[in-house]
C-alpha positions as CSV (number, residue, x, y, z in Angstrom):
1,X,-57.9,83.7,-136.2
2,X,-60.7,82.5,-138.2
3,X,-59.5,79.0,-138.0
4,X,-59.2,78.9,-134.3
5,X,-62.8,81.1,-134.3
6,X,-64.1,78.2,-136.3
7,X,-62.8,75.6,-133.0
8,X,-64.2,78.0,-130.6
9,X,-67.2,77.9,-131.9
10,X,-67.3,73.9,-132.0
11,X,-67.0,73.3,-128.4
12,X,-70.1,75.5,-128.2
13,X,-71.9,74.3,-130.4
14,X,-74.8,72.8,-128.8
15,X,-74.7,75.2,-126.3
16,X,-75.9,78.0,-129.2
17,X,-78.4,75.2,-130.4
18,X,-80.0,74.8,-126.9
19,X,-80.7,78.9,-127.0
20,X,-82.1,78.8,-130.2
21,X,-85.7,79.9,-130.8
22,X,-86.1,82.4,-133.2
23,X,-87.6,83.0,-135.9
24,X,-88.9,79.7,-135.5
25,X,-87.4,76.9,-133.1
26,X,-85.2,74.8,-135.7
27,X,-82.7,74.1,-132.9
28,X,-79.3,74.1,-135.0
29,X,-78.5,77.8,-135.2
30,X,-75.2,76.7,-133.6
31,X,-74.3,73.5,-136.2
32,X,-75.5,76.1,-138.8
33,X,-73.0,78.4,-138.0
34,X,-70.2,75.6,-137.5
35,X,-70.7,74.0,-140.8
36,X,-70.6,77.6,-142.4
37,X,-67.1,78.3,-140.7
38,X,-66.1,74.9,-141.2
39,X,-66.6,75.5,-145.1
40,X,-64.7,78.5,-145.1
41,X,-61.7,76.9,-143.2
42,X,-61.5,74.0,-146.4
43,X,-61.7,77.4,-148.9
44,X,-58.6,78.9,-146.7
45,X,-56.8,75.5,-146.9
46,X,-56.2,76.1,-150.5
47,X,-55.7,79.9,-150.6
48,X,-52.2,81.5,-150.9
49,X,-51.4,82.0,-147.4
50,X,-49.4,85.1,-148.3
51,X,-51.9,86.8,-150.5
52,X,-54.8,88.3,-148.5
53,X,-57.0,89.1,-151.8
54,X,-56.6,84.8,-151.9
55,X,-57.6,84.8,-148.3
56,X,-60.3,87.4,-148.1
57,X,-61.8,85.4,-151.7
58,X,-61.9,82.4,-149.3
59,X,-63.6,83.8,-146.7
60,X,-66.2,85.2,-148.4
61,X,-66.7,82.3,-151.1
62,X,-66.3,79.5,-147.7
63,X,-68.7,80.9,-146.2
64,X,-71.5,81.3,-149.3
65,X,-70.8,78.0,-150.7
66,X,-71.1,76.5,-147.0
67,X,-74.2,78.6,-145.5
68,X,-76.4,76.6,-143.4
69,X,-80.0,77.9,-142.3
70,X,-81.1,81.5,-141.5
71,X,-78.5,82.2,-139.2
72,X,-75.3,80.2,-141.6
73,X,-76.5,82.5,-144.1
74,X,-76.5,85.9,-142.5
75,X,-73.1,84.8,-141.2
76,X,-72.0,84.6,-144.5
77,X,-72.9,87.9,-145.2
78,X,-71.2,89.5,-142.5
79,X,-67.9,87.5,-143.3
80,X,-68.4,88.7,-146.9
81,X,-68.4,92.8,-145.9
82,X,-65.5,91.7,-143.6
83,X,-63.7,90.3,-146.5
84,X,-64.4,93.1,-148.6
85,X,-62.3,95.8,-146.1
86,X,-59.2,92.8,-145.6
87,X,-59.1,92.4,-149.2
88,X,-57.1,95.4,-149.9
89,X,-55.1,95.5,-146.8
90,X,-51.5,93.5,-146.8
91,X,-51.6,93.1,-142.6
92,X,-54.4,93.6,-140.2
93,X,-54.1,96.3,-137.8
94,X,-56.4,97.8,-135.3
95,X,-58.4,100.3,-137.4
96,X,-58.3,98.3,-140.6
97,X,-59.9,95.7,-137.6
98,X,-62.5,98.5,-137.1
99,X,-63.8,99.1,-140.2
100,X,-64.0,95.2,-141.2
101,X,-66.4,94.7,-138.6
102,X,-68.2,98.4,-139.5
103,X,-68.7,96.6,-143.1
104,X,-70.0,93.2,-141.8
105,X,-72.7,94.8,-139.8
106,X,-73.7,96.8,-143.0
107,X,-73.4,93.6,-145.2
108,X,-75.4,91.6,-142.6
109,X,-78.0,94.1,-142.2
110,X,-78.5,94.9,-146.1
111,X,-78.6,91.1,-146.6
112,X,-82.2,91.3,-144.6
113,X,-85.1,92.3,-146.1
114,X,-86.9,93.4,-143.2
115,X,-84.3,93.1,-140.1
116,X,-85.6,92.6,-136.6
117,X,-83.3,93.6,-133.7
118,X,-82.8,91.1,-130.9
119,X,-81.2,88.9,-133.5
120,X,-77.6,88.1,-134.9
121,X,-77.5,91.4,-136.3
122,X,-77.8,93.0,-133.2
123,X,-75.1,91.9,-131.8
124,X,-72.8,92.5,-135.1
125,X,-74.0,96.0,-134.5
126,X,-72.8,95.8,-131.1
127,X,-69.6,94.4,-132.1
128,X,-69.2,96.5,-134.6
129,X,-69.4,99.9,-132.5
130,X,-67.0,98.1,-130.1
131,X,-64.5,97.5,-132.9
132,X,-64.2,101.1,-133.0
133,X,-62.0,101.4,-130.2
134,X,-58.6,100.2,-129.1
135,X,-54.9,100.6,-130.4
136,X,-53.7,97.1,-130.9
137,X,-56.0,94.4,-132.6
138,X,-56.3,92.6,-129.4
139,X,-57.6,95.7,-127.6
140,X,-60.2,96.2,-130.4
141,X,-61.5,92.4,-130.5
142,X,-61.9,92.8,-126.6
143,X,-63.7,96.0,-126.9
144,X,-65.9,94.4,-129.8
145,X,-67.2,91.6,-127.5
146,X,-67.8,94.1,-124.4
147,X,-70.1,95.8,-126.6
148,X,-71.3,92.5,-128.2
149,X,-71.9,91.2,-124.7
150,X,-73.7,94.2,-124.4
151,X,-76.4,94.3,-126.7
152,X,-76.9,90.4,-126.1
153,X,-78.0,90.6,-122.8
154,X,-80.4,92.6,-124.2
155,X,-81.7,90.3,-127.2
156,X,-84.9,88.9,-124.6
157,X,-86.1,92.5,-124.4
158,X,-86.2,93.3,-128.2
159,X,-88.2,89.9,-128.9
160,X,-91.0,88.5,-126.7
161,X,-90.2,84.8,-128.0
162,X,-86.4,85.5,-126.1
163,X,-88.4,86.5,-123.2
164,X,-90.9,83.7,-123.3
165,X,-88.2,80.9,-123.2
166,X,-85.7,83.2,-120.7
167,X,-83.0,82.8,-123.1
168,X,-80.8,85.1,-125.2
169,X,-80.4,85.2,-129.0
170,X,-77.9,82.0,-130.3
171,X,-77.6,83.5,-133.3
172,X,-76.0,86.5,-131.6
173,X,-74.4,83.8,-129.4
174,X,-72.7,82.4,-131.8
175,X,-71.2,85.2,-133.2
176,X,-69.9,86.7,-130.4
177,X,-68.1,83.2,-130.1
178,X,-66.3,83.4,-133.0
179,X,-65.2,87.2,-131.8
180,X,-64.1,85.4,-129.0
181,X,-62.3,82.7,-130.7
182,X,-60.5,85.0,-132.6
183,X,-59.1,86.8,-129.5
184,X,-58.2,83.8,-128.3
185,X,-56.0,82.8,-130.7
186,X,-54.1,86.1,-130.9
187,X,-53.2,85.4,-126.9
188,X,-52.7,81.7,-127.2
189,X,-55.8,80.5,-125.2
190,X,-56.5,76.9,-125.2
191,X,-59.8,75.6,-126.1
192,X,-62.1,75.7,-123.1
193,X,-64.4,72.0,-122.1
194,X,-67.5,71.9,-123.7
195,X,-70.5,73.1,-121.3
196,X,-73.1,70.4,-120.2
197,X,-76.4,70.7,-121.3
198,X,-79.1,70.3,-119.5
199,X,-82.1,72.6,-121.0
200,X,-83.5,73.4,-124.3
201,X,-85.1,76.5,-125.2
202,X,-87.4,74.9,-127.2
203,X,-89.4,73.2,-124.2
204,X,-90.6,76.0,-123.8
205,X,-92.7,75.9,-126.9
206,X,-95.4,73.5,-127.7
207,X,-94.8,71.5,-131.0
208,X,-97.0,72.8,-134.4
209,X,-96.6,72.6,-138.3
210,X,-93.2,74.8,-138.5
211,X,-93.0,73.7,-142.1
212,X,-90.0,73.3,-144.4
213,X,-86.9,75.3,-143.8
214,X,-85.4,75.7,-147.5
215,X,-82.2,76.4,-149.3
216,X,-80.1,76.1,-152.7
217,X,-77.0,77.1,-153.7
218,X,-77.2,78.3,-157.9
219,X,-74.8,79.4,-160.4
220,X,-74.9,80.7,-163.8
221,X,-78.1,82.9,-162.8
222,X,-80.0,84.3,-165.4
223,X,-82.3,86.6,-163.2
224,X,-80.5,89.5,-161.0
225,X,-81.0,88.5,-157.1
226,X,-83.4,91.0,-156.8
227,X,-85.4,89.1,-159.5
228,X,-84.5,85.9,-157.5
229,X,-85.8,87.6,-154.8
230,X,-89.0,88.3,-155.5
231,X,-89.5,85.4,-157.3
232,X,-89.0,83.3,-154.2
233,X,-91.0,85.9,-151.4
234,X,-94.4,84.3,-152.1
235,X,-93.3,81.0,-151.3
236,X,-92.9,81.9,-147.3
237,X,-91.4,83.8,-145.0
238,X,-87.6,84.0,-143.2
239,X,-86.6,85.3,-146.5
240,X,-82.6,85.5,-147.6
241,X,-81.7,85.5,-151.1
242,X,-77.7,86.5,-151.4
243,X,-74.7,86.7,-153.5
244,X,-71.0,86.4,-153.7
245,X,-68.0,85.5,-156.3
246,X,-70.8,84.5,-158.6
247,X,-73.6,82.0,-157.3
248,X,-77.2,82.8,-155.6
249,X,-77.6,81.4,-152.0
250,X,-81.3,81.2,-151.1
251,X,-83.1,80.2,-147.5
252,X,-86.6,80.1,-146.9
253,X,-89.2,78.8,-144.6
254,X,-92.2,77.2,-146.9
255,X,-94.5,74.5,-146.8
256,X,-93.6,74.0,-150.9
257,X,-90.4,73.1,-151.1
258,X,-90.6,71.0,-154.5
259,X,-92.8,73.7,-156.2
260,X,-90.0,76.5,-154.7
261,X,-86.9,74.3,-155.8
262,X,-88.5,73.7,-159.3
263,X,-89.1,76.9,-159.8
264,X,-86.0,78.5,-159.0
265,X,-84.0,76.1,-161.2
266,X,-85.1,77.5,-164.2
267,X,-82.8,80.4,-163.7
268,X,-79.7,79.3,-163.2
269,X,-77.8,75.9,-161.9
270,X,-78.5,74.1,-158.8
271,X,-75.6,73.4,-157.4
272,X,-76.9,72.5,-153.6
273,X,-80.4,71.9,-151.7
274,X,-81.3,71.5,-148.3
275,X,-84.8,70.9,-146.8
276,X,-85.2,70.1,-143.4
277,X,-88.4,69.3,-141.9
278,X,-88.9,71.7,-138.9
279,X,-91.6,69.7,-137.0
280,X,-89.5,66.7,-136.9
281,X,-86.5,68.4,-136.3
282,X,-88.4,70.4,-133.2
283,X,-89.2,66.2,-131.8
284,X,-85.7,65.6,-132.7
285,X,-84.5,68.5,-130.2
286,X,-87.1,67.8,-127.6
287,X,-85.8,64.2,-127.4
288,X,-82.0,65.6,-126.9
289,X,-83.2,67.8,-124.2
290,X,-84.8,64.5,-122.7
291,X,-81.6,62.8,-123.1
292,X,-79.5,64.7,-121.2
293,X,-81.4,64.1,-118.2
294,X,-81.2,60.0,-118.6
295,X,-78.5,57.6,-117.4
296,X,-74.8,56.8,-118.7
297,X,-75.9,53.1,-119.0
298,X,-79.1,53.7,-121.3
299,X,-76.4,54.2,-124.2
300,X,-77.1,52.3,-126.9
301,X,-74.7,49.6,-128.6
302,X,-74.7,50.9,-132.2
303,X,-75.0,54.4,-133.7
304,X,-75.2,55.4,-137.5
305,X,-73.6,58.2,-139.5
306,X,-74.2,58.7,-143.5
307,X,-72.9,60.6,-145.8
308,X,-75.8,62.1,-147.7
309,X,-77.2,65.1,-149.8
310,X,-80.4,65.9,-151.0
311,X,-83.0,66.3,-148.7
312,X,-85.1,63.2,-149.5
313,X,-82.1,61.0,-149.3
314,X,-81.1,62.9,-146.0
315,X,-85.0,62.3,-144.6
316,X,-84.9,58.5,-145.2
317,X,-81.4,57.8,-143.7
318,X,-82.6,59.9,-140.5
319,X,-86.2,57.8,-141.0
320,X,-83.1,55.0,-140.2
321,X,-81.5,56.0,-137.8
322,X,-78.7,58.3,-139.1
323,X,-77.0,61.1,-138.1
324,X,-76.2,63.0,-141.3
325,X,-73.0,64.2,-142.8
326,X,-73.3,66.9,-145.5
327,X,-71.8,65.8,-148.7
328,X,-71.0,63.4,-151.6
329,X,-70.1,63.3,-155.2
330,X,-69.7,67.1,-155.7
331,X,-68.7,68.1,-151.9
332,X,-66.7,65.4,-150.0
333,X,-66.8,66.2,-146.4
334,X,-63.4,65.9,-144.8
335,X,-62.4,63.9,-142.2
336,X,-63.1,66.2,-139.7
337,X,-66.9,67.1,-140.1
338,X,-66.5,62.9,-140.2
339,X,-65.5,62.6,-136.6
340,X,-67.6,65.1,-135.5
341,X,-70.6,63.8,-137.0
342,X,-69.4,60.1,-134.6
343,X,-68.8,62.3,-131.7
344,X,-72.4,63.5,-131.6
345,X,-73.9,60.3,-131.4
346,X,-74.9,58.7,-128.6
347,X,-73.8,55.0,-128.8
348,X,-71.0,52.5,-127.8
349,X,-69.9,52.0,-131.4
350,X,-70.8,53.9,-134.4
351,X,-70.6,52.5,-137.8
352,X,-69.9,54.6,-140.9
353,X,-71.4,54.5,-144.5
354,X,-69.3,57.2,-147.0
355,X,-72.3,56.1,-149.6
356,X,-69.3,57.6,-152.4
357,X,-65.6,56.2,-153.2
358,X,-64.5,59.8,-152.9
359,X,-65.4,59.7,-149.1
360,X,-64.1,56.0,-148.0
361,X,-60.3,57.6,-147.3
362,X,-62.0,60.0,-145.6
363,X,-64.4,57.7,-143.3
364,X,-61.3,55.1,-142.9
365,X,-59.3,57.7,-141.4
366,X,-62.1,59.1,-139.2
367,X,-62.8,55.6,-138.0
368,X,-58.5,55.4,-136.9
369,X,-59.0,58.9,-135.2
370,X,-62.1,57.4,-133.2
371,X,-60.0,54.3,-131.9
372,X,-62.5,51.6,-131.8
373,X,-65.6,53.7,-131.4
374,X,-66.5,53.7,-135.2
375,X,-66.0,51.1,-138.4
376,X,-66.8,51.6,-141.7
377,X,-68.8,49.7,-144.1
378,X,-67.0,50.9,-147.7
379,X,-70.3,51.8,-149.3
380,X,-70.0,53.6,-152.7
381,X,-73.0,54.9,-153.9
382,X,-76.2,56.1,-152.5
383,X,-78.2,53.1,-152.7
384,X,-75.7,50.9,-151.3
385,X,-75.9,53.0,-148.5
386,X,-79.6,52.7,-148.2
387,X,-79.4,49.1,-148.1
388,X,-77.2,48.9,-145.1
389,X,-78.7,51.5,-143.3
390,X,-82.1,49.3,-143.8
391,X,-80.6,46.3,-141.9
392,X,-79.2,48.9,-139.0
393,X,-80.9,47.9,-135.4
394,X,-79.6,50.5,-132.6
395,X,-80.0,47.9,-129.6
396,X,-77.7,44.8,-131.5
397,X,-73.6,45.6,-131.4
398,X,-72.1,47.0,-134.2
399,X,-69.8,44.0,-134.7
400,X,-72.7,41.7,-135.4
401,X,-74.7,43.8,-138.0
402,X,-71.3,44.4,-140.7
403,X,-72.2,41.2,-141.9
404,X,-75.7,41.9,-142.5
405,X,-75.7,45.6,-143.0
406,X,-72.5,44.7,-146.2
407,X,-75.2,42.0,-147.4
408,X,-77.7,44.2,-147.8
409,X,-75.5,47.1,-149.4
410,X,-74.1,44.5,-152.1
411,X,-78.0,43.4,-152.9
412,X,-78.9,46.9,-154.1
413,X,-78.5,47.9,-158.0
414,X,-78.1,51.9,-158.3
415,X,-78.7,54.2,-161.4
416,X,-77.6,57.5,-161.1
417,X,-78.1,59.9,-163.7
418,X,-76.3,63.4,-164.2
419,X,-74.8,66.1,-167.3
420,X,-71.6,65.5,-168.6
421,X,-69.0,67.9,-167.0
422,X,-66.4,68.0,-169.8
423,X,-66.1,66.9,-173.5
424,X,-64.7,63.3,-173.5
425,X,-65.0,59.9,-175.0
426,X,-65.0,56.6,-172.7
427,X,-65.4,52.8,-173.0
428,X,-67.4,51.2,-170.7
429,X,-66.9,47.7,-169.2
430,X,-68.7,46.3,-172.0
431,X,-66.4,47.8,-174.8
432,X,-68.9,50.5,-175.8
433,X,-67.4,53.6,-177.0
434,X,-69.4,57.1,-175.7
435,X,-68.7,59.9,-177.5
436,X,-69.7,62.7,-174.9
437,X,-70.0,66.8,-175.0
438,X,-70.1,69.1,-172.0
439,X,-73.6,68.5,-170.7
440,X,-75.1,65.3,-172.3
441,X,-77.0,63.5,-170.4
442,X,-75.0,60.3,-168.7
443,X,-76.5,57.2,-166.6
444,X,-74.1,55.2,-164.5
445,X,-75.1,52.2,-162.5
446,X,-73.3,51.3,-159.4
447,X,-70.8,54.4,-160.1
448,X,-69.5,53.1,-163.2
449,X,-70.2,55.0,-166.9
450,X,-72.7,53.0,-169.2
451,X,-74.6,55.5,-171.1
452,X,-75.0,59.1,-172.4
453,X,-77.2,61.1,-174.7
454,X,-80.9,60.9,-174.9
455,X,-83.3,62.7,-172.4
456,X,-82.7,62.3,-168.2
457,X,-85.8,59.6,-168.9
458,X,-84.6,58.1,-171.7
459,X,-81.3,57.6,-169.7
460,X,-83.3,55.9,-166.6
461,X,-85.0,53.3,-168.9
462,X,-81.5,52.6,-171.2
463,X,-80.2,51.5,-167.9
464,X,-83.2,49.7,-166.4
465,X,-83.7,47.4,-169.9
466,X,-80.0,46.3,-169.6
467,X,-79.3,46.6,-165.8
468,X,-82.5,44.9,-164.5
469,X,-82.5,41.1,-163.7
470,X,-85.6,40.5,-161.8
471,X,-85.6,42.9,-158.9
472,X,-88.4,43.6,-156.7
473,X,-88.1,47.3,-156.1
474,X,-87.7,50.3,-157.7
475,X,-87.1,53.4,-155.6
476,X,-87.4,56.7,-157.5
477,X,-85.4,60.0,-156.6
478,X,-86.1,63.5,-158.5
479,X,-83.9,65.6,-158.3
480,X,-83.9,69.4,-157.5
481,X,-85.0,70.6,-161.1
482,X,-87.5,67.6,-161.3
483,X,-90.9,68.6,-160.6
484,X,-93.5,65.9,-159.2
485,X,-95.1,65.6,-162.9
486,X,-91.5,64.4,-163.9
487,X,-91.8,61.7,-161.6
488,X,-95.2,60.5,-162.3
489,X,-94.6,60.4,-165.8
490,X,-91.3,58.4,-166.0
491,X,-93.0,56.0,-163.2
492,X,-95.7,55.5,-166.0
493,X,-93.1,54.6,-168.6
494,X,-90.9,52.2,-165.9
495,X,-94.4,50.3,-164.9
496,X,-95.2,50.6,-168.8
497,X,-91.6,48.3,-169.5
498,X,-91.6,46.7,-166.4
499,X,-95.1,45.7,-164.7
500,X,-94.2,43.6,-162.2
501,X,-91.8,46.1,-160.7
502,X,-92.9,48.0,-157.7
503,X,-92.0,51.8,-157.6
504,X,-91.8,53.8,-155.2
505,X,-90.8,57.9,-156.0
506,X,-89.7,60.6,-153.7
507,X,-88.7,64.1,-154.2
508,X,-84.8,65.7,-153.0
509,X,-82.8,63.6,-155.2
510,X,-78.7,64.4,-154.9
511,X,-77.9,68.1,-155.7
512,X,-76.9,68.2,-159.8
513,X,-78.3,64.7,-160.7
514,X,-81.6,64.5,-162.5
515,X,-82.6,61.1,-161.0
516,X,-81.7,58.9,-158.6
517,X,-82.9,54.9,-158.6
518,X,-82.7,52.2,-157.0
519,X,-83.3,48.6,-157.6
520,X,-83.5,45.6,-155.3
């Protein structure tokens, strides 16, 4: 059910996007909630199909690890209280049904610090008091969504914002569309078209600092979440700090997200960031609703999609041109957020950078399942993928910037520094034996091993004294534990070693790596 939900959902997508305006208009409630279901469909693809403790862990842990934005992370909650009642239960029958979707509304609404009604929880409360009735699972999931329906026609009266824009809640949208999509499957129902779209909510609203909508995904806490909590309140507002199966999920609206991030990772390990600019991203929707309106033939040639994480590697490809796939080194996104990610975008041909060897099968695949719409240029790291995306022009063929694009990804030298993940020894390509333990510090340049030990700094200019061979460039990423005074300093020490290199350092490095650089 929850993979078919997860379909359902899809071809709605934007249509839960356009609706979206609340608490601030970010305009990817719907994608939020995709890419959250989306995650917890890889976690069932490895769970013991016949165990449901393995399937309800998957749910719950899919849908933490893969929360996206306010609405991706009150979603999670609410699958977690429904994993909770399924855990113990061998089959699924209609009151077990019932009181699943009794404990997601109580998860989802505990989850809140101060819930407002008119929301996503409003309509789990609707769905749940639906859920109460009916013999058969299919009569109770059709009883869930009447009520559902119910309170969601009522969202624009509970919040003046709903009202203003003559829209109901997406959130609550788009979880009555995966009640939906789980009836669906139980009776067979194909997948329906995918509506048009021809307004946005968000024209309704005129365009003002929204600030910086802000998450991370930590392990190994050393703070309770109530601790975490707190901590991160003063920050800004749109508050959720949760927890499942061991790790701390956090989403906040700020205008600090490097002071928020650095503070944070002192308690525990970052496993995942996300900021998003909500100004730009309010432009970005405006411009879609404009788009909808204009010709077939305005279509550009080329369109560009990047694998990417880390929100100031994610800002610059989409300063590019990109559209943005989730992922990399520690979360390879499969083939299927892939071809979504090409179907989005607007353009007669859409070319591909992985940006990581662990995502090139992935992309090559994509680009067969998109027959002829897509090619890939097999860049490996990061940087490479920087250096294509800089040559990328949307109004010249795809076909005539590989060449140039592939040029430009082979000019670009890339230093990435990390911890150690085990205890091993390796010999590099020059016959240099590292002796490493679990969490040393290691450098690699161009995704190969040539260092360890030392400090994350110490690392950066090992690499640079034997990596660098005139280059112009140095670009500078910190990552998520790396505060701005991190970066000045080791600037200092790179200009120090190297003063005719010109460095340029940014913030949201890739999740788990201390430092990200660049040389050209």
């Amino acid at each position: 059910m929850l993979r078919y939900a997860t379909d359902w959902l899809g071809v709605y997508r934007e249509q839960v996007n356009a609706l979206n305006v609340y608490p601030v208009p970010d305009g990817d409630t719907g994608t939020n909630m995709h890419l959250t279901m989306q995650s917890v469909r890889r976690e069932l693809d490895t769970a013991d199909q016949q165990s449901m403790p393995s399937v309800a862990r998957a749910i719950s842990y899919g849908a933490l690890l893969g929360a996206r934005g306010n609405s991706g992370v009150i979603l999670s909650q609410l699958l977690k209280g429904f994993a909770e009642v399924v855990r113990d239960h061998p089959e699924l029958d209609a009151k077990t049904l019932g009181k699943a979707f009794a404990a997601a509304q109580k998860s989802g609404y505990g989850a809140v610090m101060k819930p407002v009604e008119g929301t996503i929880l409003t309509v789990a409360r609707g769905v749940a008091e639906g859920a109460q009735k009916g013999d058969t699972p299919e009569k109770v999931l059709e009883n869930a969504i009447l009520k559902g329906q119910e309170l969601l026609d009522k969202t624009p009266d509970m919040l003046p914002a709903l009202k203003q824009a003559g829209v109901i809640d997406s959130g609550g949208q788009g979880y009555l569309y995966l009640v939906q999509g789980m009836l669906a499957s139980l009776r067979g129902d194909a997948l329906p078209p995918a509506p048009e779209i021809t307004n946005y909510a968000q024209q309704q609203f005129e365009n003002e600092e929204f600030g910086f909508c802000t998450e991370f995904l930590m392990s190994e806490a050393t703070k309770p979440i109530e601790e975490i909590r707190e901590l991160v309140s003063p920050y800004g507002d749109s508050l959720l700090v949760v927890g499942a199966e061991g790790y701390v999920k956090g989403h906040i609206h700020t205008n600090e997200p490097d002071q928020l991030l650095a503070t944070v990772g002192r308690y525990g390990k970052m496993l995942k960031t996300k900021v998003e600019d909500m100004s730009e991203q309010h432009t970005e929707i405006l411009g879609m609703a404009g788009a909808a309106a204009r010709a077939e033939e305005e279509v550009p040639p080329s369109g560009l999609v990047a694998v990417a994480n880390g929100y100031g590697l994610v800002k610059m490809f989409r300063s590019l041109g990109a559209r943005i796939v989730s992922g990399g080194q520690t979360a390879n996104p499969s083939v299927q957020d892939i071809v979504d990610a090409v179907r989005s975008v607007s353009a007669d041909k859409v070319i591909i950078l992985p940006n990581n060897k662990n995502v090139l099968m992935a992309a090559e695949k994509a680009m067969e399942l998109m027959e002829g719409r897509a090619v890939v240029i097999p860049t490996k790291t990061l940087g490479q993928g920087m250096g294509a995306a800089l040559a990328f022009q949307p109004d010249v063929p795809a076909e005539e910037l590989v060449e140039s694009m592939t040029e430009m990804a082979h000019n670009v030298t890339t230093f990435e520094v990390t911890r150690a993940s085990r205890t091993t020894n390796i010999t590099t390509k020059d016959g240099v034996t590292l002796d490493i333990k679990e969490g040393d510090v290691i450098g690699l340049k161009d995704d190969e091993l040539v260092q360890a030990g030392g400090t994350p700094e110490d690392s950066v200019l090992e690499m640079l004294n034997k990596g660098f061979e005139g280059q112009e460039i140095a670009t500078v990423f910190g990552g998520p534990q790396k505060t701005e005074a991190d970066l000045e300093a080791l600037v200092e020490r790179i200009k120090k070693d190297f003063p005719m290199l010109e460095v340029e350092i940014h913030a949201g490095g890739p999740d788990l790596y201390d430092y990200l650089l660049t040389l050209e």
